[in-house]
Each structure stands twice: as C-alpha cells, then as structure tokens.
Steps between C-alpha positions, in 0.01 A plus 500: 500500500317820578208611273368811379115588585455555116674134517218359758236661370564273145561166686178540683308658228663197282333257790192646497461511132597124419340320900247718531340539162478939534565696197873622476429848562296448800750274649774755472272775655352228780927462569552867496216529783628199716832698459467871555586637841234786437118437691391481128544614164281685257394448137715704385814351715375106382543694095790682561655162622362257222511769225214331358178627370216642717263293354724163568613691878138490548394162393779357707418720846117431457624093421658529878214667642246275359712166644481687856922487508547915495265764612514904469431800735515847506684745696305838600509782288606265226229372190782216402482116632797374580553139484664230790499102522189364705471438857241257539528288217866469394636324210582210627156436705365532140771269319409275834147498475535387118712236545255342777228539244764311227556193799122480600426488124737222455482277754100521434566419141714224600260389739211515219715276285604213761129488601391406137813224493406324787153487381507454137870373473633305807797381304610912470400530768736273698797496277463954561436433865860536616637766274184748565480457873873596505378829295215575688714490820719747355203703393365484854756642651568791220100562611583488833806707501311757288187523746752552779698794316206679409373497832829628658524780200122618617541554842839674401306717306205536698729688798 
C-alpha cells in the first residue's frame, strides 16, 4: 500500500505527538520538515501548511528550535528565516540521549533500593536477589546498547 505525503506526514506527526511527548502542531510541522524535498521552508510555508495560527506556528517553530532538533537561515537578499531539521543534533540523538538518562536513572534507583535490603532487610534482600539481577542485566545492556548508538550517531554527525 502506497501512501500519500499528506498521509506520512500524519503517521509521523501521530508518532511524535503520542512517543515523543511534542505538542500536535509541532509534530506535524517537525514531519513536514523531515519531509519536504526543498533546502528549507519559511514561516510562512510551515502556516500555509498547518493553517494554524501565527501565534501557535510560532510557539511550535521556537519549541523545535529551543530542543536543538530544527534550525533556520537566511538566503541573501532575503529578511525571512527559513526553517530545516538539524544537522548536529538530530531527533533521535536527542530521544537517545533521554532514554540513557531514563536507564542510568533506573538502574541507580534500583541499585539505591537493593543496597538498603541487604543492609536493613536481608530476608528482601535474598528472596529479590534473583528476579532483580535478571532486570538489572537487561538494564545493562539497554545502557550499553544506548552508549554505543549514541556514539555511532555523533561521529555520523560530526563528519
């Protein structure tokens, strides 16, 4: 089955709305850049596309800018900005670099918790043993897997 780019542009905004926590609008305009085939598009072309309000075209553009995902330049001759998906710090370095800080927070946490069982509550502490070790092997590797795809991503985006 062959899709429409109006078609893509909703599935993706749709995944970026509901897995990646952005605002609806700036989802649809952060597809609509991944999308075009032009070097970038202006504020008007991101409104004229959305047919949303300025004030909400704004909020969502400056929302992209601010988590480093798009960035803007000008062309001579020409006062506008026009608007593209980032270079050095893609999406999915981003969405990477969050979900490392999600494992590291966990397995610390975890970690934090098994260190005041085997202290305070040996019993817990044994009968948890198995099950958490299992878990934090898991978690290990997530961490692991995570450190190593951020480090490929960088030097891809550091040539």
């Amino acid at each position: 089955m062959e899709y429409s780019k109006e078609e893509i542009i909703e599935t993706l905004g749709v995944h970026l709305e509901q897995e990646h926590n952005l605002p609806p609008l700036a989802a649809r305009i952060y597809a609509i850049l991944i999308l075009t085939d032009q070097d970038g598009l202006s504020f008007e072309d991101c409104l004229e596309k959305r047919g949303a309000s300025k004030s909400s075209t704004s909020t969502s553009l400056n929302l992209l800018l601010n988590m480093g995902v798009i960035t803007y330049f000008t062309k001579p001759g020409d006062r506008r900005r026009y608007f593209k998906t980032a270079k050095k710090k893609t999406f999915f370095l981003s969405k990477l670099q969050e979900n490392l800080k999600r494992v590291e927070s966990e397995k610390h946490i975890i970690t934090l918790v098994m260190d005041y069982h085997k202290k305070y509550s040996p019993k817990k502490y044994e009968e948890g043993q198995v099950r958490t070790q299992v878990y934090l092997e898991y978690v290990n590797e997530k961490e692991k897997t995570l450190k190593k795809s951020i480090k490929k991503l960088e030097s891809i985006l550091n040539e």
